[in-house]
C-alpha positions in Angstrom: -2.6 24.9 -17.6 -2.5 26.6 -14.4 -3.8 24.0 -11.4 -4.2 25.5 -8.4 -3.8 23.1 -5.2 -4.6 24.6 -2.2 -5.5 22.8 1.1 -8.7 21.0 2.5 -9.4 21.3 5.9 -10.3 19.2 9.1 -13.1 20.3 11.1 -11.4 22.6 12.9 -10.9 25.9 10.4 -14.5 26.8 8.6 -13.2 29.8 6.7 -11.8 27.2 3.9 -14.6 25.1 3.6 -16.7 27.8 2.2 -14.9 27.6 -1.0 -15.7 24.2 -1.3 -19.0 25.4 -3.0 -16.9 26.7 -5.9 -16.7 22.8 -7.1 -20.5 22.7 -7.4 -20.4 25.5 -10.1 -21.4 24.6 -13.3 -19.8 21.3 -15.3 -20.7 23.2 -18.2 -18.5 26.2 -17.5 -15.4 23.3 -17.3 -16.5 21.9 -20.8 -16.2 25.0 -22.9 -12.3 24.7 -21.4 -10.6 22.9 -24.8 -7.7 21.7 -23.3 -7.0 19.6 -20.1 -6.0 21.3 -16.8 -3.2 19.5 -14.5 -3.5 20.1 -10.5 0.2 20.9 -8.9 0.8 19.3 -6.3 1.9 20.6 -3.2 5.3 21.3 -1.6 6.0 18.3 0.6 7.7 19.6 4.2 11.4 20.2 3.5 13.8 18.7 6.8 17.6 20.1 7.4 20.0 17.8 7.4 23.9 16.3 8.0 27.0 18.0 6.5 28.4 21.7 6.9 26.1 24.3 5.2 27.8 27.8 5.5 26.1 30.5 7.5 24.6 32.8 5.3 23.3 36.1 6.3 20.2 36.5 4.1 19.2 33.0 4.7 16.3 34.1 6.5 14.9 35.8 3.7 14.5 33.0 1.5 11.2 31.5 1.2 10.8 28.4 3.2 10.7 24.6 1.7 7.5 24.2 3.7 5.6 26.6 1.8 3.2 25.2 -0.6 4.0 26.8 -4.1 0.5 25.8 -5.6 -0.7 29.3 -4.0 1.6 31.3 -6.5 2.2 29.6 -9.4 -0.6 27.8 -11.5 0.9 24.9 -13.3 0.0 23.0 -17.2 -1.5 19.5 -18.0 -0.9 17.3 -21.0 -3.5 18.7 -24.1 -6.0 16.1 -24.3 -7.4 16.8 -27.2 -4.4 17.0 -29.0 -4.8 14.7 -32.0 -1.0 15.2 -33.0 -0.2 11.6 -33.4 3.2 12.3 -34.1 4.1 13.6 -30.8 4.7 10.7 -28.5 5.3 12.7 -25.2 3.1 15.6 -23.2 4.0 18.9 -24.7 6.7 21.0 -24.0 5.9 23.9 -21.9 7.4 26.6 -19.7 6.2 28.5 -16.6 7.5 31.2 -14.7 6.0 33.3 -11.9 6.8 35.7 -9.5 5.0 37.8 -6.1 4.6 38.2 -2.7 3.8 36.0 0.4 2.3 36.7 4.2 3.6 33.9 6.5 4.5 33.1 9.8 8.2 34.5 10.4 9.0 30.4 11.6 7.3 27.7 12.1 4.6 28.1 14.6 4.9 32.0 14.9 2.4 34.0 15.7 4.6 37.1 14.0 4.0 37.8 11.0 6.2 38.6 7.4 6.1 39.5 3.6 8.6 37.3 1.2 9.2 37.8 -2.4 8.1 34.1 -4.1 9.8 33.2 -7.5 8.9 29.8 -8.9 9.9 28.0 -12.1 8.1 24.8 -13.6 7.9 23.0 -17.3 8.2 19.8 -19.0 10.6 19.0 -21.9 9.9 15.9 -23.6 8.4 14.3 -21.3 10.1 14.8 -18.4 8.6 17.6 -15.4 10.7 19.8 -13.5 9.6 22.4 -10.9 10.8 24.9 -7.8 8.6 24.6 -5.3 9.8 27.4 -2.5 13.7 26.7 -2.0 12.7 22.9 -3.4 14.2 21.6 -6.7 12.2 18.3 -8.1 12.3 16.7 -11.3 10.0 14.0 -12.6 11.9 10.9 -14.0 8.4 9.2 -15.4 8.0 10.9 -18.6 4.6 11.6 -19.6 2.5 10.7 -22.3 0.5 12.9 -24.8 -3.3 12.6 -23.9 -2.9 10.3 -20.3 -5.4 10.8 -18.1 -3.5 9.0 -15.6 0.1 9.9 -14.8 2.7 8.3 -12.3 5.2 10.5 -11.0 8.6 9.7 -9.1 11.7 11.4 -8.5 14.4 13.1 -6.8 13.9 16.4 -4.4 16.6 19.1 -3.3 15.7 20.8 -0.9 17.1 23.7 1.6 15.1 24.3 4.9 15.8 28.0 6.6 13.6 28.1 9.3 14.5 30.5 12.5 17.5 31.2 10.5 16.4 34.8 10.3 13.5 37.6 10.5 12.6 35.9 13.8 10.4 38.9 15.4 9.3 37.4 18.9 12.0 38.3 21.4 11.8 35.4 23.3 12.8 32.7 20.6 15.0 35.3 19.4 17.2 34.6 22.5 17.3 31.0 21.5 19.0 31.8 18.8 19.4 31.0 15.0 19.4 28.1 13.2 21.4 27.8 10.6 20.4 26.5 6.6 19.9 23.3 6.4 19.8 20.6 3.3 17.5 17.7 2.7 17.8 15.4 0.0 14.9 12.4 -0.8 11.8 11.7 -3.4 8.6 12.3 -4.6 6.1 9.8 -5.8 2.7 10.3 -6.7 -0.3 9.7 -9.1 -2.6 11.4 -10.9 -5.8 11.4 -13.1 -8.0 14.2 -15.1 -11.9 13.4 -15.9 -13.0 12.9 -12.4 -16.3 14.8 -11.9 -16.7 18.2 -12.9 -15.8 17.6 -17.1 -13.2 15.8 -19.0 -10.4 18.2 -17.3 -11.0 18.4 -13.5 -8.0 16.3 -11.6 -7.8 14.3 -8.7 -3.6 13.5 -7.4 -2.3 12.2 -4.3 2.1 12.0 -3.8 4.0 11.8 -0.9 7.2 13.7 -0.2 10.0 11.6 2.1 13.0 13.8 2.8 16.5 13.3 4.8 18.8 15.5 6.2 22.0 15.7 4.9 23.8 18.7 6.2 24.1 17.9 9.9 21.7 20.3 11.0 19.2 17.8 13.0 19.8 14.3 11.1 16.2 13.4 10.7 13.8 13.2 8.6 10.1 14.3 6.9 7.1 12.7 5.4 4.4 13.8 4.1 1.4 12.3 2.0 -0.9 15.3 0.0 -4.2 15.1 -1.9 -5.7 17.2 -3.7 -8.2 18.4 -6.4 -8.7 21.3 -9.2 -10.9 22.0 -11.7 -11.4 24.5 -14.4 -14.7 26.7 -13.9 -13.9 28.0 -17.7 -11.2 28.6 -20.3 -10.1 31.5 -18.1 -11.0 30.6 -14.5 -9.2 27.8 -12.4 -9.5 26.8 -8.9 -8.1 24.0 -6.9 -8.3 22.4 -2.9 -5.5 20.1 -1.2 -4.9 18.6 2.2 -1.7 17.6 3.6 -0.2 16.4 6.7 3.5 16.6 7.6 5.2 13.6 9.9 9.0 14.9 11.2 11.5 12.4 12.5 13.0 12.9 16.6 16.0 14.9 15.3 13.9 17.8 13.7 11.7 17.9 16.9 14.4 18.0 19.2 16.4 20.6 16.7 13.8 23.1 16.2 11.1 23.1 19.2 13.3 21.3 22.3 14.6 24.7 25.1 17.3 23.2 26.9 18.2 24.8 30.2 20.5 27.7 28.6 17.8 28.3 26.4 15.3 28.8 29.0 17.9 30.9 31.1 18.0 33.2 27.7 14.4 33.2 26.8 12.2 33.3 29.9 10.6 30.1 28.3 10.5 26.8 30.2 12.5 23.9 29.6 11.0 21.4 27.1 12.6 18.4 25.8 9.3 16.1 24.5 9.2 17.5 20.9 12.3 15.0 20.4 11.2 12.9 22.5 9.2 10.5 19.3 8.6 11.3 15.5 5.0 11.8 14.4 2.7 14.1 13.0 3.6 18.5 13.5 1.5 19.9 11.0 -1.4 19.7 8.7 -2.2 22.0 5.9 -5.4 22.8 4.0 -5.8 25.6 1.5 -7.4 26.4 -1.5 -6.0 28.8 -4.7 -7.3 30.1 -7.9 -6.3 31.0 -11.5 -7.4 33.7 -14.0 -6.1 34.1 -17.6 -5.6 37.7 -18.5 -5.3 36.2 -21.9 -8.5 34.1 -22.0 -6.4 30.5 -22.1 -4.9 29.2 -18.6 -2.9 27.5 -21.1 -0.7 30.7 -21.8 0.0 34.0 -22.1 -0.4 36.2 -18.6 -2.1 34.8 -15.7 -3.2 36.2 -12.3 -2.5 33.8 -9.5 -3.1 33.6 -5.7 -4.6 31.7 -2.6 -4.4 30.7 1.1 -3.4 28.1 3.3 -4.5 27.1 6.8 -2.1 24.9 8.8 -2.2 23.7 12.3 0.7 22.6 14.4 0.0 18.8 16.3 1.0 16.8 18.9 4.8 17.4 21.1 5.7 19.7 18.7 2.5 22.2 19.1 2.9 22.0 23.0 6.2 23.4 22.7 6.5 26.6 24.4 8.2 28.3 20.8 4.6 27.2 20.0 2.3 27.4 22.8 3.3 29.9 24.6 5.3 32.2 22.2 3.6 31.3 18.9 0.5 29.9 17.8 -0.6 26.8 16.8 -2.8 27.8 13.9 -0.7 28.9 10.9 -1.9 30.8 8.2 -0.5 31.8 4.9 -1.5 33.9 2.0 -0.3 34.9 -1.8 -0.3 36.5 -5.2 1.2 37.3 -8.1 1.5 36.2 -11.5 2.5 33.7 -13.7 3.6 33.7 -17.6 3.5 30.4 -19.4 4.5 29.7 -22.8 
């Protein structure tokens, strides 16, 4: 059941908060929905890491670990009104979904570019698994048939190719690339459906922690998400989130510090405060929707998209990659669709 997790906002971006209304639309639309509707969570940050990762030339053309998948692919909740009692475990189910992205060409870009976005997702006795951008994550806590609260923890792969490619501005072009980097950590999080709207609305908050582990910066990323989805009908589904992203010294210092050959390349000043401290770099707030070509967001075809508003904080947005060539507000858009069976 496609759950659509977008971002909510802060007080500084108005154009999301308009959406907001859509949760005031009618609890009775989300009734006639028979079956329970799970909200994705978002994709955590993704953070390079410490061991040799080859070079590879189309690296820059994969679709970032930062990206929050919950704009593309719509996701499925346990049936709750299943009354199957010989199943023990949330049903089986299988998602796939492919289309097309706008984003920043790095992280704090003002430039512009358009990625393919593939993403798979299901559950197999229990047990969730999902891609979420170049992120792998599996969910060890199995879950049961007709919860309305579910835990979740497990383990995240994750590959980070930031500025290792389609870099358009000319100036942190003459930095130069960075090259693929791999983070390993966890996910844990919690969940419950019946909050406000009906029996099926969902309200989830996990955190993401991540570690470098391919020598690229050695640091590390955090970051704590919440967010909400409802179904407006059997056919319709849309969803908010909010997340903020808190990097370690090493991925300031690897990714936003210009040391003085740097500066000599790029015309850009020297700046050496973004690895200076860890801390908060980035929130996110967006908002996405679903729509059932086959009448059940359960299964069969489904159109999918969204948008995502991030800003870039603290020593990392007064970077010059940021300040000066780039911009601090980020913003990112998708759609596509999604087949689930």
């Amino acid at each position: 059941m496609p759950a659509w997790i977008s971002l909510f906002r802060l007080p500084r971006s108005a154009p999301i908060l308009a959406f907001a209304c859509a949760f005031a639309a009618p609890a009775a639309m989300a009734e006639d929905a028979s079956l329970p509707y799970d909200i994705v969570e978002p994709a955590g940050g993704g953070l390079p890491g410490s061991g040799e990762v080859p070079e590879t030339p189309s690296a820059g053309y994969l679709q970032r670990g930062d990206i929050d998948d919950n704009i593309l692919l719509p996701t499925r909740g346990d049936d709750i009104d299943d009354d199957d009692e010989s199943r023990k475990w949330a049903r089986d189910y299988f998602a796939v979904a492919a289309g097309v992205m706008t984003t920043p060409s790095y992280n704090g870009s003002d430039d512009r570019t358009l990625l393919p976005a593939f993403y798979i997702r299901g559950r197999i006795s229990g047990f969730s698994f999902s891609t979420r951008g170049t992120n792998l994550q599996v969910d060890l806590l199995r879950q049961r048939r007709g919860a309305k609260t579910d835990i979740k923890f497990g383990p995240i792969v994750s590959l980070r190719s930031d500025r290792t490619g389609r870099i358009k501005d000319p100036q942190v072009e003459a930095l130069g690339e960075k090259k693929l980097a791999v983070e390993v950590g966890a996910m844990a999080g919690i969940s419950h459906t019946g909050v406000i709207t009906s029996r099926y609305d969902q309200i989830a908050f996990r955190v993401v922690a991540l570690k470098d582990v391919s020598g690229r910066h050695g640091s590390w990323a955090f970051s704590p998400t919440i967010d909400y989805g409802t179904p407006l009908s059997k056919r319709l589904y849309v969803g908010v989130s909010a997340s903020i992203n808190f990097y370690g010294k090493g991925f300031g210092r690897y990714y936003f510090d210009i040391d003085p050959a740097g500066s000599a390349a790029s015309g850009l000043p020297v700046y050496n405060r973004a690895g200076a401290k860890g801390g908060a770099g980035k929130y996110t707030l967006g908002l996405a929707s679903a729509y059932a070509l086959s009448g059940d967001l359960r299964k069969g075809f489904v159109l999918i998209g969204g948008a995502q508003y991030g800003r870039m904080l603290g020593r990392i947005a007064d970077s010059p990659i940021v300040s000066i060539a780039g911009s601090r507000d980020q913003w990112l858009a998708g759609g596509g669709i999604a087949y689930q069976f």
